[in-house]
PAKOLNU-120298 format. One line per 3 residues: number of its first residue (from 1); their letters; for each residue x, y, z of C-alpha. Coordinates in steps of 0.5 Angstrom, whole numbers, m for minus. Layout:
NUM) A) X:Y:Z  ... $
***
This chain:
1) XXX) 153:193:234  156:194:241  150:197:244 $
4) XXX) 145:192:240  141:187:244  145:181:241 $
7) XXX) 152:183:242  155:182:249  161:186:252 $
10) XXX) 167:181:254  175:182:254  177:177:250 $
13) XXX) 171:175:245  166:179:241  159:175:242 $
16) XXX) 152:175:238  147:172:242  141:173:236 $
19) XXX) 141:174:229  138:180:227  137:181:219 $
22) XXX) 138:189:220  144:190:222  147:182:219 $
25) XXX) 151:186:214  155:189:219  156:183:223 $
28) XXX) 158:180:216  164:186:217  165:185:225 $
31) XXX) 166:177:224  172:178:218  177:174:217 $
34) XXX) 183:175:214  191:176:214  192:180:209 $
37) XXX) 192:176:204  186:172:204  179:176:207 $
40) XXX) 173:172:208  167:176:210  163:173:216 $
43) XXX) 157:171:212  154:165:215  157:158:213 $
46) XXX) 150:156:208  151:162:204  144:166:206 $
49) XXX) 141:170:206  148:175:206  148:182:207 $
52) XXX) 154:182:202  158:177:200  165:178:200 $
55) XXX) 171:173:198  178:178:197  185:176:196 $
58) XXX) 190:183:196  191:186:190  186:183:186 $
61) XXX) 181:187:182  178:189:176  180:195:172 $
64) XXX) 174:200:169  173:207:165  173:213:169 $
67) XXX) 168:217:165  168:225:165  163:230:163 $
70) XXX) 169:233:160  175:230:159  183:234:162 $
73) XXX) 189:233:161  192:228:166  186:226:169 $
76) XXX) 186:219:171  182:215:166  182:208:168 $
79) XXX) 178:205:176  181:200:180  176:196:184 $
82) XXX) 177:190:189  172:185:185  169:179:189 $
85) XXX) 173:172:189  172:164:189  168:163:195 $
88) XXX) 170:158:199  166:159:206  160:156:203 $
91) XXX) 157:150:206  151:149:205  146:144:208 $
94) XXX) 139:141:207  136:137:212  130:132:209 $
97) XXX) 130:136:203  130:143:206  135:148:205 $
100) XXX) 138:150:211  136:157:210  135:162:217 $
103) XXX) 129:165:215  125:159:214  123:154:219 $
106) XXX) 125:156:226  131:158:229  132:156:237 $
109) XXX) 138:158:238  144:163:235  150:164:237 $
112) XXX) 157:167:233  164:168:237  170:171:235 $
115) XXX) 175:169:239  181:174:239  186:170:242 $
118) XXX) 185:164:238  183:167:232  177:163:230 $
121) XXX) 171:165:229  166:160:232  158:159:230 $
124) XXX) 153:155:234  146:154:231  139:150:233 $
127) XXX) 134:150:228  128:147:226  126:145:218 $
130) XXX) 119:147:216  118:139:216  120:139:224 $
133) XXX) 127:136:224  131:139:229  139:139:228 $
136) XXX) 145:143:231  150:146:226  157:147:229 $
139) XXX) 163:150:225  169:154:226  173:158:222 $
142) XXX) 180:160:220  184:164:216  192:162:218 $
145) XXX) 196:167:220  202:162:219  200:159:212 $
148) XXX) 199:165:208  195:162:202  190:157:207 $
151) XXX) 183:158:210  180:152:213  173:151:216 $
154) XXX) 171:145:221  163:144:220  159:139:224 $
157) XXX) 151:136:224  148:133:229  141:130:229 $
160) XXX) 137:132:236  131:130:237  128:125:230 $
163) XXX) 133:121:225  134:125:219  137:125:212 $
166) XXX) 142:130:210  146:133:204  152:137:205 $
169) XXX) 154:141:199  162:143:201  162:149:194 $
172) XXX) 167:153:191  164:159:187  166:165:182 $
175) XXX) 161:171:180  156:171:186  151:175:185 $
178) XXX) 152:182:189  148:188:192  146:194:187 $
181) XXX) 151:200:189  149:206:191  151:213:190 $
184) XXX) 155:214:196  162:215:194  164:211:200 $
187) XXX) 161:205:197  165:199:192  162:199:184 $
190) XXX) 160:193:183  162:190:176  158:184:174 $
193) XXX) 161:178:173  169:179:173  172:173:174 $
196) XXX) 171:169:166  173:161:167  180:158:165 $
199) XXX) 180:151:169  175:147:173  177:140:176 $
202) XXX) 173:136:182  177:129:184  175:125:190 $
205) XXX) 175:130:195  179:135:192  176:141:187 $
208) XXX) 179:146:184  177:153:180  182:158:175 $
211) XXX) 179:164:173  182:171:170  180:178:170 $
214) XXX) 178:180:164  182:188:164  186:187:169 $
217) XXX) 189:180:167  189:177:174  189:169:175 $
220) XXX) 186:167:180  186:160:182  183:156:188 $
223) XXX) 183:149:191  180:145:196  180:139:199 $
226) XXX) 175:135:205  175:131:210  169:127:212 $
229) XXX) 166:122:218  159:121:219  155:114:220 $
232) XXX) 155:109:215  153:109:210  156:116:209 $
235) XXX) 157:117:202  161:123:197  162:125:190 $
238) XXX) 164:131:186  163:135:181  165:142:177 $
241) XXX) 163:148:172  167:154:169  164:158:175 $
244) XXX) 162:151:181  165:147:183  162:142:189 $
247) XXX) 163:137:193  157:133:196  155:128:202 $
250) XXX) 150:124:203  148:121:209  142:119:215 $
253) XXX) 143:121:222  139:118:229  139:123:234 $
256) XXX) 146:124:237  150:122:231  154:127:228 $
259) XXX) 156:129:221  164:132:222  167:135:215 $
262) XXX) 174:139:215  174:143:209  181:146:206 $
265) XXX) 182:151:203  188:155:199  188:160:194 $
268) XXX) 193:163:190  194:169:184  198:172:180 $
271) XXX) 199:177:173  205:173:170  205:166:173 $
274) XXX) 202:161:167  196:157:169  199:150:171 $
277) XXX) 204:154:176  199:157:179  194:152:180 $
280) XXX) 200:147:183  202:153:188  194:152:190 $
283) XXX) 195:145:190  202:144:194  199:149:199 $
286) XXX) 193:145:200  197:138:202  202:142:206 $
289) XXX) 195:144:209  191:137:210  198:134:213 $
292) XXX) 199:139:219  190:138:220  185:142:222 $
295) XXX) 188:142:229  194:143:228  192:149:224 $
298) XXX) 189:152:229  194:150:235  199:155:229 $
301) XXX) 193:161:229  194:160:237  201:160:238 $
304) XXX) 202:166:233  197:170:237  200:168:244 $
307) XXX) 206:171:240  203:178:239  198:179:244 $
310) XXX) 205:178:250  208:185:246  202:188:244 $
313) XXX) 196:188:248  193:194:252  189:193:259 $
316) XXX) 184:198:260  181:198:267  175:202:268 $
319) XXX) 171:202:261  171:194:259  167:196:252 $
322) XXX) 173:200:251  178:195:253  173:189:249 $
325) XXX) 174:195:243  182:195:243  184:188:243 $
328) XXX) 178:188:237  182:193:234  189:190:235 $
331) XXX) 187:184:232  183:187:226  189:191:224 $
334) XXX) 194:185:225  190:181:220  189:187:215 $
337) XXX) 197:188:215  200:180:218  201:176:212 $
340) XXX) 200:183:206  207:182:204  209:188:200 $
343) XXX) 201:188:198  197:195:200  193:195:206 $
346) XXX) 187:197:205  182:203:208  179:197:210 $
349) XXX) 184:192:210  180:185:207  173:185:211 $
352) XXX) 168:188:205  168:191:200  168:199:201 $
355) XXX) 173:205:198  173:199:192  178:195:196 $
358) XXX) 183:202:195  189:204:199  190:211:202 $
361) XXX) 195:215:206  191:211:213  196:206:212 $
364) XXX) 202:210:214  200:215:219  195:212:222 $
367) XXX) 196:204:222  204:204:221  206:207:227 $
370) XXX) 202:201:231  204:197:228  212:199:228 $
373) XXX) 211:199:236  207:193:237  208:188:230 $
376) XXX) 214:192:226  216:186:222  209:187:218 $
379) XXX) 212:195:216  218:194:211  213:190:207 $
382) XXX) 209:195:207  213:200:205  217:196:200 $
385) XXX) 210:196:196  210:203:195  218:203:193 $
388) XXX) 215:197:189  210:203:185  215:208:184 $
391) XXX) 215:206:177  207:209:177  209:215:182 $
394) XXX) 214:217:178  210:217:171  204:221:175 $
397) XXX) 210:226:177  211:227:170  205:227:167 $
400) XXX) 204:233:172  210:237:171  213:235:177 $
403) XXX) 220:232:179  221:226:183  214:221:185 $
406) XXX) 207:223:186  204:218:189  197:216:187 $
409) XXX) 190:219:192  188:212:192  190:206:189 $
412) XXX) 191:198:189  196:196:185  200:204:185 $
415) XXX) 197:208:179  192:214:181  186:211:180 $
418) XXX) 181:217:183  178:221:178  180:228:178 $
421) XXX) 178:231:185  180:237:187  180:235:194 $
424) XXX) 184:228:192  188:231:187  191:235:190 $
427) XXX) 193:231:196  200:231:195  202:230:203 $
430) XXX) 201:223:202  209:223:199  211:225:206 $
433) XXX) 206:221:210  210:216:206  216:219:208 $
436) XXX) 214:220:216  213:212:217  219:211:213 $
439) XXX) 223:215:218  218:213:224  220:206:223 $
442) XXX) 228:208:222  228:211:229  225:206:233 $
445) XXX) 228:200:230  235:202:227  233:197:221 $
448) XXX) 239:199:217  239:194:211  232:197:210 $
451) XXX) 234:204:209  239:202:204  235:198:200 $
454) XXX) 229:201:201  229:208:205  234:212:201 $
457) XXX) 230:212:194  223:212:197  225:219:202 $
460) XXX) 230:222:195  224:220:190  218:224:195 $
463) XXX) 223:230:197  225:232:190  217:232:188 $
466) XXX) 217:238:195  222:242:192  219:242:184 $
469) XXX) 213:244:187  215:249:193  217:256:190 $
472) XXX) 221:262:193  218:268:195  221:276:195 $
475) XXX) 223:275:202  225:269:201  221:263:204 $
478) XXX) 218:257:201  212:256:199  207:250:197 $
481) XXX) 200:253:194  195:249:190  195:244:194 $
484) XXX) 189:239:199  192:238:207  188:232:210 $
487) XXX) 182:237:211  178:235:205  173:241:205 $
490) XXX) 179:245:203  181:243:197  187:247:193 $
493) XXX) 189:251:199  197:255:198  201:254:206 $
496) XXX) 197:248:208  201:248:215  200:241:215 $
499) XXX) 203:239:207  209:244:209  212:241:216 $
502) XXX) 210:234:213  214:236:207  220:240:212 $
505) XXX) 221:233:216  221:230:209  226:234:206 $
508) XXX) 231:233:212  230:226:213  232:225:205 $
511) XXX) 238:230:205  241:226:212  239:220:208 $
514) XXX) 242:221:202  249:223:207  248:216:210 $
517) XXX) 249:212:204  253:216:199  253:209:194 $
520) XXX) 245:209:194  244:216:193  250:216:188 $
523) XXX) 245:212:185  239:216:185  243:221:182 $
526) XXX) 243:225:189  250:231:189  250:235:194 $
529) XXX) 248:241:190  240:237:191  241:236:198 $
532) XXX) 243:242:200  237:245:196  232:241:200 $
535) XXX) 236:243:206  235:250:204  227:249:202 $
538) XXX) 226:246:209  230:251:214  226:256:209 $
541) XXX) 218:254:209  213:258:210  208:257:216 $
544) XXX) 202:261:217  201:264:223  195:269:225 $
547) XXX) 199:274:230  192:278:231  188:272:234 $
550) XXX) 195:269:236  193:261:231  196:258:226 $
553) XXX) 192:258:220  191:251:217  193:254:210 $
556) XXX) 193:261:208  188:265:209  184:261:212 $
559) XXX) 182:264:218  179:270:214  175:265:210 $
562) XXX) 166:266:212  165:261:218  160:255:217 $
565) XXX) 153:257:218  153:250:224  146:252:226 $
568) XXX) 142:252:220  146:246:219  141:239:221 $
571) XXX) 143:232:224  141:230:218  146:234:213 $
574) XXX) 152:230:216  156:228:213  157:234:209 $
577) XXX) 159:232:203  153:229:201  149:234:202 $
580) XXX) 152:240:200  157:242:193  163:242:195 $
583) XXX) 165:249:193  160:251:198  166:247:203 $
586) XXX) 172:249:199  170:256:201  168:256:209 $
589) XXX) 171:255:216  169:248:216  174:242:218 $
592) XXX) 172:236:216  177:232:220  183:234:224 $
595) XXX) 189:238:219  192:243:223  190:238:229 $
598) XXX) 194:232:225  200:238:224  201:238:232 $
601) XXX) 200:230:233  206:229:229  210:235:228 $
604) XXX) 208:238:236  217:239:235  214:245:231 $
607) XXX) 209:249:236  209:251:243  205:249:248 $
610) XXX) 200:255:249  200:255:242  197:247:241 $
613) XXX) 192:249:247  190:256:242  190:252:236 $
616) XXX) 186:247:239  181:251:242  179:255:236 $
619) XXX) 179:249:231  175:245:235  168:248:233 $
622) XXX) 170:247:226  171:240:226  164:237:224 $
625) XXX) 169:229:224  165:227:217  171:222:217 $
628) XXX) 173:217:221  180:219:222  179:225:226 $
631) XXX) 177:223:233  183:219:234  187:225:233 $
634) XXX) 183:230:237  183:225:243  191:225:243 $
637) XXX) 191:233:243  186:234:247  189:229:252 $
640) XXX) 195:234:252  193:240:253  189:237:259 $
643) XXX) 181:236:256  183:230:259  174:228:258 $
646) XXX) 173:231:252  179:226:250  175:220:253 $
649) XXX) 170:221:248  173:222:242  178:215:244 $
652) XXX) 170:211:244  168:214:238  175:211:234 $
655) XXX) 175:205:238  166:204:237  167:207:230 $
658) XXX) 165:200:228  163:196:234  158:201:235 $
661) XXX) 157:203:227  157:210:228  158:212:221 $
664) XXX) 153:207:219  157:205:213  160:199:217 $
667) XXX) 156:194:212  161:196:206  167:194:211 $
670) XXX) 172:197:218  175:202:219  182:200:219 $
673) XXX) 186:207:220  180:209:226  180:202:229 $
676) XXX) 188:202:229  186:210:232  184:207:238 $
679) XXX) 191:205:240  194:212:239  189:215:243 $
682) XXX) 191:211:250  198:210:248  199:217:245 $
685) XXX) 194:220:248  193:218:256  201:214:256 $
688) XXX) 203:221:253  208:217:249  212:221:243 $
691) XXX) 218:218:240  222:224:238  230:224:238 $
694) XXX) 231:217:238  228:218:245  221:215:248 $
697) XXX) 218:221:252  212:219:257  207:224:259 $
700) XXX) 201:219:261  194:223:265  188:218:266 $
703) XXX) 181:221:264  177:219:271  173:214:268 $
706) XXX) 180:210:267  183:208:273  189:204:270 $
709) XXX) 192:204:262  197:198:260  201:197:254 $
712) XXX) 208:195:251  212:198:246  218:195:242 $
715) XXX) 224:201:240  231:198:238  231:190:240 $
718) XXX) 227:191:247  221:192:250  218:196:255 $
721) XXX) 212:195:258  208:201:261  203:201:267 $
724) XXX) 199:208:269  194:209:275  192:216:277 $
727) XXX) 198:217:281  203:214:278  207:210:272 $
730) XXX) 211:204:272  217:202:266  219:196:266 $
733) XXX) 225:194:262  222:186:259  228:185:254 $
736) XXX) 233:188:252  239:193:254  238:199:259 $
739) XXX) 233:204:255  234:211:257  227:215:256 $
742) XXX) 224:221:258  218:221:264  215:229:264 $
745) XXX) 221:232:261  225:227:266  231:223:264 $
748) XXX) 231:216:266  234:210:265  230:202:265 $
751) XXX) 233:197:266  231:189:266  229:187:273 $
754) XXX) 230:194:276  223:197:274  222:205:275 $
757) XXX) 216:209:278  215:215:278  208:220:279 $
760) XXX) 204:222:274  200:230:276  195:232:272 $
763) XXX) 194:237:268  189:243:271  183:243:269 $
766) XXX) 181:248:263  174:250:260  173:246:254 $
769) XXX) 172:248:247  165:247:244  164:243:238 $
772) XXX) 160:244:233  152:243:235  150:236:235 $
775) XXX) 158:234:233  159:233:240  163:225:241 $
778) XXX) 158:221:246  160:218:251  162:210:251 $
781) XXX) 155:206:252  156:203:258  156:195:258 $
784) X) 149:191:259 $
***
C-alpha cells in the first residue's frame, strides 16, 4: 500500500489520493476503526462496491462443527467464528436516480485520511452521474474511544455545478452478502446469514435492529439516530424489516447548497441480558451520544488521543516511512485493546475478518508489553478475560490428563476452537507466555491488587499444567517432550528451549507468588510441598546445548535433523505451509519464525553473549519469516548482537508488514502482533531496553539510517522519556520520583529537572549471517 501511487508518506496521516479497486480490500484494513469493542472496516460510506464488508463487536461470533476424516479422543469439535454484525456505515446516495456507485459515471476526485491524532477517518469524493450532475461527498467517521458503545458519522452533499435532487438512505443492516472464502487456512469461514431476526423499529429519526446467534445464542442489538440540515423542503421518513432498517431524506440542492446528516450509532450485545435490557442499553447509549453531539464526540476522540500520544509516541528521524509506519502501528493496537474490556484481543484486532476473529498468544508476547509501557490500563483487562476462561482451561487440562489449565491454540470466548493440529495442539507455551505478561505487568507497575485478585490464580493454575506435564529423568533433570514451540514447522518436539525457559519463569514466578499471598494461594489449594515442587522442576529443567557446534538447540535433536533443501525451494513456495505437507516440515531444519530467536529476546537472562551472537548466526539461514511474527524479534537480536543493517531491515518489514502488504493477506485484516512488533523493535531493539529485576536497562545503538530515536516509557508511576543519537542518550525523568536505571551496565540514577546523558558506542561491526535464499528483508521503500 505504502508504496502504491495513491498513498502518500506523512508523520501524522495515512492518505489515499486515488481509488484503486486492486488493492480496495486492503485500504478497507488500513482505514479501520475500532476501539476494541466496536470495528468497523474502511469501506466506502455508500456500501459499493466492497472488497469485504466488515462490522464486529468482540466476542461475537457463531459456532460451527469441525469435521474429521476420523474422529480422536479430545479433539476440539466445535469452531468459533467472528460472524459480521448490523452495518451502520452505510450511507448510501442517488443523485437524480442514480446511485452513487464509484464504478459508474465519473469519479474527479478521491481522497481518504486517517487521521492518527484526531481519530477520524476523513473522505472526500467528486463525482459526476451518468446523467452529468456533479456533486461533492464529504464524511468523517468515528468510533469513540470514550463512549465505548457508540460510533458516529458526519456526511455532507453538495451540489457543484447543476441543481440536482437527492435521496439519502441512512441504513442499518444484518447478514450482508460476504465474499466466498478460500483454501488458505489464514482466512475467515464464511457462515451465511448468521444473525436470525428478534426485533426491528424505525421512529421519526431513530431505528433499530435485534438480532440473535443461532449456536451461539448471542444477542446482538443496534440503534441509530439522525440529525439532518439541508434546504427546504428537505424531507424524511423511516422504516424497517428483521434485517433493514432505513432512514431516508428527500430533497433538491442548487449549486453550493449542501445536505448535512449526523448519524449515531450504538450497539450493545450479550448471551444472558434479556431483550428489552439490551435494546434500552443501546438506547440510552444513543441519548447519551446525541446529547454531548457530533463534535463533542470528536473534541473526546481528540482529547483521549492528546492523552496517549504525550506517553507513547516515538520520533524517528532519518527513515519518515518508518516514522508514518509506528504511529500507524500505536494507533492500531490501541484501538484493538482500548475499549476490549476483559474481551481477547484478537490477531487482528477488530479490522477484518481473517484467523476467524480469533485470539492467539500475539497478544500477550507481542502486544502486551507495548501496551504495559505505553497504555497499561488496557493490560489487567486483558489478562482478567483469561483468568475469566480458566473455567475452559481447566476442563481442556482434564480432558488431556493434565493438571491445572491448558489454555486454548486459539480462541474467542476461551474454549480451544482449532482442530487438532499438531503444531497447535501442542502448542502448550501459551500458558507461560500468559504467565510471562502477567509478571511483565507486575514488575513495572507494582499493581498489587491485580496480583491478589487475578495474578495469583493465573500464575498457580499455568505452573501446575508444566509440572504435570514435565517428568524427571535418571539424571535428574526436567524434561517437557511432545510439545510445539513458536516454530510451527516443528511440531511435538521434547525440550523446546523456548517452552522450557518460559515454563522455568512460569514456575518461579507462581511459587514466589503463591509466597506473597498465602490467603489466595491458600485458596487455590497451593502448600508448600507444591511450591517446592515447581521450584525444584524450574532449578532442575533441561536446556539443550550442542557442545560440538557450541548452540543451543531449538528442541532436542534438532540440530541433527536434514537441513531444508532452500535452493530448490522457488519465490513461489512461500509461504511453505501452503505448498508442502507438513510432515515434510516437522522433520527438517527449517524455521518458520523466530523460536530459539524468541527464547533469547525474552529470556536473554538465561545465555550468555557470545552464546546469542552463535545461536543467532546459525538459525539465521533457517528462518524462512512465513509469519508475521518473526521480523520484530529477529531485528531486536539482531541489533544486539550488532548486525545493526541487517536490523533495520527486519524493523520495516514488522513496521511495512500492512502498509506495505508484504504478506499479501493484508485484505482479511492487520497484523496486530507485527504492527505492535515495530515498537519492540526501536524501543527493545535500537533504545536497547530490557526490563529485568525491577531495573530499566539501556544499551541503545542507531543502524545508519537512523539519526535520532525517541520514545516514553511509564514503569511504577513515573515516566521516562528516551532520547538516542548516534552519539549520545539523554534520560529524562517527565513525572514521578528519582528512577534508577541502567546505561551500558551502568547504574544511573534520573530525576525531574536533572536529565542525564551519557554516550552511546557501537557494536563493532561483525559479518552478517545469511538468510535463506530470497528471504532476505528488504529494505524500507524510500518516501516518493
Amino acid at each position: 500500500m505504502i508504496t502504491h501511487s495513491a498513498y502518500a508518506v506523512e508523520p501524522w496521516r495515512v492518505r489515499e489520493t486515488g481509488l484503486d479497486w486492486d488493492v480496495l480490500a486492503q485500504s478497507e484494513s488500513v482505514f479501520a476503526l475500532s476501539n476494541g469493542h466496536i470495528g468497523w472496516r474502511g469501506n466506502l460510506d455508500e456500501g459499493e462496491p466492497h472488497g469485504l464488508p466488515g462490522s464486529y463487536l468482540n466476542g461475537v461470533h457463531e459456532l460451527h462443527p469441525l469435521p474429521y476424516a476420523e474422529a480422536g479422543y479430545g479433539f476440539p469439535e466445535s469452531g468459533q467464528t467472528v460472524i459480521d454484525v448490523t452495518n451502520g456505515k452505510l450511507i448510501r446516495l442517488l443523485v437524480d436516480d442514480e446511485p452513487l456507485d464509484l464504478r459508474y459515471g465519473q469519479l474527479l476526485l478521491h481522497e481518504r485520511v486517517l487521521d492518527l491524532r484526531g481519530g477520524l477517518l476523513h473522505r472526500t469524493s467528486e463525482w459526476t452521474s451518468p446523467t452529468g450532475k456533479t456533486v461533492r461527498v464529504r464524511s468523517t467517521r468515528l468510533v469513540s474511544f470514550t463512549r465505548r458503545a457508540v460510533a458516529a458519522i458526519a456526511y455532507d452533499v453538495e451540489a457543484l455545478d447543476n441543481e440536482v435532487s437527492l435521496v439519502l438512505q441512512s441504513e442499518l443492516v444484518a447478514n450482508e452478502q460476504l465474499p466466498t472464502t478460500s483454501g488458505d487456512p489464514r482466512v475467515s469461514a464464511v457462515l451465511k446469514c448468521p444473525l436470525q431476526p428478534e426485533e426491528h423499529s424505525a421512529q421519526d429519526a431513530r431505528l433499530s435492529l435485534v438480532h440473535r446467534t443461532t449456536a451461539s445464542g448471542l444477542q446482538v442489538a443496534a440503534a441509530a439516530d439522525h440529525t439532518v440540515r439541508g434546504p427546504a423542503p428537505t424531507e424524511s421518513y423511516a422504516e424497517s424489516s428483521d434485517d433493514v432498517a432505513r432512514f431516508t431524506v428527500t430533497t433538491s440542492l442548487k449549486p453550493g447548497e449542501v445536505l448535512h446528516l449526523e448519524k449515531f450509532v450504538s450497539y450493545g450485545w450479550s448471551g444472558v441480558r434479556s431483550l428489552p435490557a439490551l435494546r434500552d442499553q443501546v438506547e440510552a447509549a444513543l441519548a447519551g451520544a446525541r446529547s454531548i453531539g457530533w463534535q463533542g464526540l470528536a473534541d473526546q476522540q481528540r482529547a483521549f488521543l492528546d492523552d496517549f500520544w504525550s506517553h507513547a509516541d516515538v520520533e524517528v528521524d532519518g527513515a519518515p516511512e518508518i516514522q508514518q509506519a509506528v504511529r500507524f502501528a500505536l494507533f492500531h493496537v490501541l484501538q484493538a485493546a482500548a475499549r476490549a474490556e476483559q474481551r481477547a484481543i484478537p490477531a487482528k484486532g477488530l479490522t477484518g475478518s481473517g484467523y476467524d476473529g480469533h485470539a492467539f498468544w500475539d497478544t500477550e508476547i507481542f502486544v502486551l508489553p507495548l501496551l504495559t509501557f505505553t497504555h497499561p490500563r488496557c493490560v489487567p483487562e486483558a489478562l482478567r478475560w483469561r483468568q475469566n476462561t480458566l473455567p475452559a482451561a481447566r476442563e481442556r487440562a482434564r480432558q488431556l490428563g493434565l493438571s491445572g489449565a491448558a489454555f486454548p491454540w486459539r480462541t474467542i470466548e476461551g474454549a480451544e476452537c482449532s482442530g487438532y493440529w499438531p503444531a497447535g495442539t501442542a502448542a502448550f507455551h501459551v500458558n507461560a507466555d500468559i504467565a510471562h505478561a502477567v509478571v511483565r505487568y507486575l514488575s513495572v507497575t507494582d499493581d498489587v491488587e491485580f496480583e491478589r485478585k487475578t495474578g495469583v490464580e493465573l500464575l498457580v493454575e499455568t505452573a501446575r499444567l508444566w509440572h504435570s506435564l514435565g517428568h524427571y529423568d535418571s539424571c535428574g533433570r526436567f524434561h517437557i517432550d511432545g510439545v510445539t514451540g513458536p516454530d510451527e514447522y516443528s511440531a511435538i518436539a521434547d525440550d523446546n528451549v523456548y517452552t522450557n525457559l518460559m515454563a522455568q519463569e512460569n514456575l518461579r514466578a507462581a511459587a514466589d507468588a503463591a509466597d506473597r499471598h498465602t490467603e489466595q494461594a491458600a485458596g487455590l489449594g497451593v502448600d508448600e510441598e507444591e511450591t517446592a515442587a515447581w521450584r525444584e522442576a524450574a532449578k532442575a529443567m533441561a536446556v539443550p546445548y550442542n557442545d560440538a557446534i557450541g548452540i543451543h538447540e531449538q528442541s532436542a535433536g534438532f540440530t541433527g535433523h536434514q537441513r531444508w533443501d532452500f535452493a530448490a525451494t522457488g519465490q513461489d513456495d512461500y509461504p511453505l505451509m501452503l505448498h508442502f505437507p507438513y510432515f515434510e516440515l516437522y522433520r527438517q531444519q527449517v524455521v518458520k519464525q523466530a523460536d530459539l530467536v524468541l527464547a533469547m529476546y525474552l529470556r536473554g537472562d538465561a545465555f550468555a553473549a557470545d552464546q546469542k551472537a552463535r545461536n543467532f548466526a546459525y538459525y539465521e539461514p533457517l528462518t524462512v519469516r512465513d509469519s508475521s511474527l518473526s521480523a520484530c524479534v529477529q531485528a531486536v537480536i539482531a541489533a544486539e548482537v550488532g548486525h545493526l543493517r541487517l536490523a533495520y531491515d527486519y524493523l520495516g518489514e514488522a513496521a511495512l508488514m500492512d502498509l506495505g502488504d508484504l504478506e499479501k493477506n493484508t485484505r482479511d485484516g492487520l497484523h496486530i502482533a507485527s504492527l505492535a512488533g515495530s515498537w519492540i523493535a526501536l524501543v527493545m531493539g535500537f533504545g536497547g531496553m530490557c526490563y529485568r529485576e525491577e531495573t530499566l536497562c539501556f544499551a541503545p545503538r542507531l543502524p545508519e539510517k537512523l539519526s535520532r530515536l525517541a520514545f516514553s516509557v511509564h514503569v511504577r508511576q513515573r515516566c521516562l522519556r528516551v532520547e538516542v543519537t548516534r552519539a549520545a542518550a539523554t534520560y529524562t525523568l517527565v513525572e514521578g520520583e528519582p528512577l534508577q536505571i541502567r546505561h551500558c551496565g551502568q547504574p544511573l540514577t534520573v530525576a525531574r529537572g536533572a536529565p542525564e546523558t551519557r554516550p552511546v558506542t557501537l557494536p563493532a561491526a561483525v559479518p552478517e549471517p545469511s538468510q535463506p535464499p530470497g528471504r532476505r528483508p528488504g529494505r524500507p521503500t524510500p518516501p516518493r
